[in-house]
N, C-alpha and C positions, 0 to 999 in steps of 0.2 A: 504494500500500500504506500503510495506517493504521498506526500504532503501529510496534514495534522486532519483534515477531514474528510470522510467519503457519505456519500448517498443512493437517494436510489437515481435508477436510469433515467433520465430524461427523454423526453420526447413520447412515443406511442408504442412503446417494446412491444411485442405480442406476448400471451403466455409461454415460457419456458422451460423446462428443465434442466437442461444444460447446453453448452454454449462453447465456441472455439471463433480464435482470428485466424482468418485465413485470404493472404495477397487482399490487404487493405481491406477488407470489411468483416462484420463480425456474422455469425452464421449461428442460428439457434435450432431447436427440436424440442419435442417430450410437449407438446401441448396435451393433455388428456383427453380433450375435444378432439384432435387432432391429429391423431400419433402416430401417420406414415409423414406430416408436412414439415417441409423444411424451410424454413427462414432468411432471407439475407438482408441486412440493413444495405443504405445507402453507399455509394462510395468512398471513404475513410472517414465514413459520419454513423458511430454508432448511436445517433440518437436517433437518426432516418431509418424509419420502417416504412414509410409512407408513399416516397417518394418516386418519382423516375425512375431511377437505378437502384432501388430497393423490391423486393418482388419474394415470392415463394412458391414451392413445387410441393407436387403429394409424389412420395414415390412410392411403387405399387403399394396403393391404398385397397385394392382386393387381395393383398397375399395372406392376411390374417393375422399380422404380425405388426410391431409398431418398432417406431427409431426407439432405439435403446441406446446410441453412442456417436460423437460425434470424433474427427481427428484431423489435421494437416499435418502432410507430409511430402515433401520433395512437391511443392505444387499442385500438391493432389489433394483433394479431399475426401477422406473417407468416411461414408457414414456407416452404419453397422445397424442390423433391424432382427429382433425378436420379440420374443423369446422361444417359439413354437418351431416354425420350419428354419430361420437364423439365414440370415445374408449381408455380405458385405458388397457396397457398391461403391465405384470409385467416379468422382468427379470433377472433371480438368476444365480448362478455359478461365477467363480472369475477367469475361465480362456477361451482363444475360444473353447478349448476343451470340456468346460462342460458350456458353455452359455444355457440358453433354456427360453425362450419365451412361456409364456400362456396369453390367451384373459382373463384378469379380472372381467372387463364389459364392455360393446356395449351399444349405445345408448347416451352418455354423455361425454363430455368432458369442460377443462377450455376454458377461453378466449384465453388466452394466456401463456407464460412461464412465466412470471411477474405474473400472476396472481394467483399461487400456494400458500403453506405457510404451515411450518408443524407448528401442533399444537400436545403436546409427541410423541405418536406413531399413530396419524394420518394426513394427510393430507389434509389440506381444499383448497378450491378454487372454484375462481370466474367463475360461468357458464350466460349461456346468460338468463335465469332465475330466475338465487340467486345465493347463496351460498351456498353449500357444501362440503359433504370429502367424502374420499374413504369408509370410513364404512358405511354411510349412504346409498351409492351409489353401495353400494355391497347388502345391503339389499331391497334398494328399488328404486333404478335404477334413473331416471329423473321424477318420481312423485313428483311436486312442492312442493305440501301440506307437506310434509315431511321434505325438504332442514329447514334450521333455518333460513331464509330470508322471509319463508312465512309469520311470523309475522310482516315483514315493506314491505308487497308485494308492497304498495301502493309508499311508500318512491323508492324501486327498480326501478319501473317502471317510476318514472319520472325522471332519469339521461336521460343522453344523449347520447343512443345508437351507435352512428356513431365514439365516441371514445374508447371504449370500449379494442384497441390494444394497448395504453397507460395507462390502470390502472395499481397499483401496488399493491399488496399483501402482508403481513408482522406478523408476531405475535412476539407482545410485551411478553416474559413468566414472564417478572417481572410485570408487570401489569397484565396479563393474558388479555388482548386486542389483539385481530386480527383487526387488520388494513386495510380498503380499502384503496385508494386515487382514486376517479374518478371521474368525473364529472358530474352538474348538468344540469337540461336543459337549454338550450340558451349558456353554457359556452363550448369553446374550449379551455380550459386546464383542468387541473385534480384543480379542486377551492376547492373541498372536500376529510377531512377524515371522512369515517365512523365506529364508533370502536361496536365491539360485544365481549361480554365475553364469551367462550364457557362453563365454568365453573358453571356456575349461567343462561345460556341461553337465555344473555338479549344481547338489539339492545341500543346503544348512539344513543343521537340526530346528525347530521353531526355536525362534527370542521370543520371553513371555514380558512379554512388554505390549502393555494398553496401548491400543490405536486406533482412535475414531476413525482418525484423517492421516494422510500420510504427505507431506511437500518438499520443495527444494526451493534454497535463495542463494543468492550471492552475498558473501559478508564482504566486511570491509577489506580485507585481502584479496578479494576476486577469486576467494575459491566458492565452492558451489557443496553446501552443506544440505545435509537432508533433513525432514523435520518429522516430526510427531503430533498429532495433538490430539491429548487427552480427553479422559471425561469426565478431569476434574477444572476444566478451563483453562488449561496449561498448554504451553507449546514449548517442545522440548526438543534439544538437536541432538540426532543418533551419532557416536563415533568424537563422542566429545571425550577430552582431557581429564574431565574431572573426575570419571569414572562412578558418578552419584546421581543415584534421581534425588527429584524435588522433595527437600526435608534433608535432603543427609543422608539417605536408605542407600547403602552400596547395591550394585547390585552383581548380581554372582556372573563369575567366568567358570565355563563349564566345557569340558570335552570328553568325550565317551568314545572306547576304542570299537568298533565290530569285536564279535567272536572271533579271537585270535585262537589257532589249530596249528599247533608249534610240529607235530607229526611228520607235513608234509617240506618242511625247514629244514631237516637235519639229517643225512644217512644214517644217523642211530636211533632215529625213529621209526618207529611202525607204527600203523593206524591201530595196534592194540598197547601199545606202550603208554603208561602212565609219565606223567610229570612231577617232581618234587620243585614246587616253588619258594625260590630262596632272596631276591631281593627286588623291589621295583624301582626303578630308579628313575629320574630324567637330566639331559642337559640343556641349559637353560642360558639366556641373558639377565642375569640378577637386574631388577627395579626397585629391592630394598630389603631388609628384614624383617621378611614374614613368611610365614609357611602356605602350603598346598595342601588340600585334605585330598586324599585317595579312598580310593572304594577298588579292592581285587575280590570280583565274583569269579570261582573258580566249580564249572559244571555248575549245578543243581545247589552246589550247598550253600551256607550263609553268608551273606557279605562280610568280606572281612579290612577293617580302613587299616590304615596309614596317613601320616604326617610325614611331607617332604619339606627341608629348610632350605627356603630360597632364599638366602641371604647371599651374598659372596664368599664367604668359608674361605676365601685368603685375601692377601695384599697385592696389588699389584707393586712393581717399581714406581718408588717416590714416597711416600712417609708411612714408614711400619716400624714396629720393634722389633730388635734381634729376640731370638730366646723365645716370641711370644706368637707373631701372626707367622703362617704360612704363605709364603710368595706363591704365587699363581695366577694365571688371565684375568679381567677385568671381566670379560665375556667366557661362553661357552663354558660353567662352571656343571659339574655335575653333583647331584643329591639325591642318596639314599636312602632307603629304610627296608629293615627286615621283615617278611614275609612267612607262611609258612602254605600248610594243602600239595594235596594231590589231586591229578584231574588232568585230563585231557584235552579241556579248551578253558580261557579265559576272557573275561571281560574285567578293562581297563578303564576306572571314573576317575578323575581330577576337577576340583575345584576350588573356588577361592572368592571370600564374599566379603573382605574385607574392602571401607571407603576409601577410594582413590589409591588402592595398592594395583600396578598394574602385574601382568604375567607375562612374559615370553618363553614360548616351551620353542624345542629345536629338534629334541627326539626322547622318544622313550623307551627303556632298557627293561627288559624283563629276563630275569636270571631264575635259569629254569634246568632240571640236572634228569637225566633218563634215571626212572627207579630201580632198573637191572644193573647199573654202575655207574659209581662214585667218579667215575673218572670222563662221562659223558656230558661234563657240563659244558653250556652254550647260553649266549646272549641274543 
């Protein structure tokens, strides 16, 4: 927001839902009355609805389906129409004399206008099945298997459908995170983000982190920060320093390994060979003195923690006492703690939920000995 005041539209807006600029004028939808027709103000006058060069279309207003999302991109306009049979159409030219409208694809469309996101030069967004974009969807239309969602099909399907007109959509490009916010099952607010890298084509675990809305701004460095807002009136920036929500509440860094099956690792392994585990360890860039809580689930039986001390545990060169500190790196420090179990596959937890302590892990060591011989240890 410009300036210390805003209001509402000036001039004759028609009803709308939501709204996009696209090559100088402003382009609305979602009349309820209305809800295949699309909107265009005057020529770089969004108060002109009325005018010469303001005007509006039904587009197929018999398919049974209504605008659900509006987009520009590379010159093009996309609008997107469901919820029933789902279609995206794309619309070029810069003036109503040369407007013109093609069917893209049928068959598919977003949730909603929030639910969109450009990622370069394409567009992704949230369908009632996963995730996808326009290019995925020009080649292979609403086949699941396909979308980038089908690898957490499982995670998808247990949100909670019946919110689905309040997610939001967002791509972080400094991060290269595409951002959900939606919710999970049992919750009516959006409790969850879920980030995917398109770049690398990997799924994050959910951050349970409240999010009405999700946005992005330019701060005073010119970098491009992403935002939050609450739904306690609060707007909050994701990938912040301070490592604190609102009040002081740290909140927790969390990473969890897959089932690790150490069998198929080692020629002294066999798929019937037991494990004795003996230490977890990881190596780290120290951020200060404080510890890691661990969780080693080993098979079926009971969690068993550990406390790793990510302090520095030595001196670098430049001021230490003889007799007293250990010289060692600055970085890349390692820290252990002892373990115990047997068992054949394990799951590895780390976390840490102290305010404003940060964590960088680098790798992590699992010290594990074949139970036929003492002499078959391996990391």
């Amino acid at each position: 927001i410009l300036g210390a005041t805003m209001g509402n539209l000036a001039g004759s807006p028609p009803n709308f839902a939501f709204s996009t600029h696209h090559i100088n004028r402003q382009w609305a939808s979602g009349n309820p009355a209305l809800g295949s027709r699309l909107y265009y103000c005057g020529l770089a006058d969004p108060e002109d609805w009325t005018g010469a060069t303001s005007g509006s279309v039904d587009i197929d207003p018999n398919d049974g389906d209504r605008n659900v999302g509006l987009y520009s991109l590379v010159d093009q306009l996309w609008l997107f129409k469901g919820p029933h049979i789902g279609s995206i159409h794309r619309i070029t030219g810069d003036a109503p004399s040369n407007f013109a409208r093609d069917v893209f694809v049928s068959g598919i469309t977003p949730l909603s206008h929030n639910a969109i996101a450009r990622v370069g030069n394409d567009l992704f967004f949230a369908h009632r099945a996963g995730i996808t974009s326009l290019s995925i969807s020009e080649k292979f239309g609403n086949m699941e298997h396909f979308f980038p969602s089908a690898k957490v099909r499982a995670l998808w399907k247990s949100l909670n459908r019946n919110r689905t007109r309040f997610w939001h959509m967002k791509y972080d490009e400094t991060q290269d995170l595409l951002l959900l916010a939606c919710s999970s099952a049992g919750f009516t607010t959006n409790n969850w983000i879920i980030p995917y890298q398109p770049s690398t084509d990997r799924w994050g675990d959910p951050w349970n982190i409240p999010a009405a809305s999700l946005g992005a701004f330019i701060d005073i460095h010119g970098e491009k920060r992403m935002m939050v807002g609450n739904y306690t009136g609060r707007v909050e920036y994701l990938d912040s320093l301070d490592r604190v929500d609102p009040g002081s509440t740290a909140y927790t860094f969390l990473a969890r390994t897959p089932s690790l099956a150490f069998v198929a690792d080692h020629p002294n392994f066999t798929e019937r060979s037991e494990m004795k585990f003996h230490r977890i360890g990881v190596r780290h860039e120290p951020k200060g003195n404080w510890n890691l809580s661990g969780i080693l689930k080993v098979d079926d039986q009971a969690d068993q923690t550990f406390t790793l001390d990510m302090g520095l545990g030595s001196q670098g060169l430049g001021s230490f006492t003889l007799g007293t500190d250990v010289l060692g790196p600055a970085s890349r420090v390692s820290a252990f703690a002892t373990v115990s179990g047997r068992g054949r596959t394990a799951v590895v937890e780390l976390s840490q939920a102290g305010a404003s302590q940060d964590v960088e892990l680098q790798e992590l060591i699992v010290e594990v000995e074949s139970c036929g011989s003492a002499d078959d240890s391996v990391s």
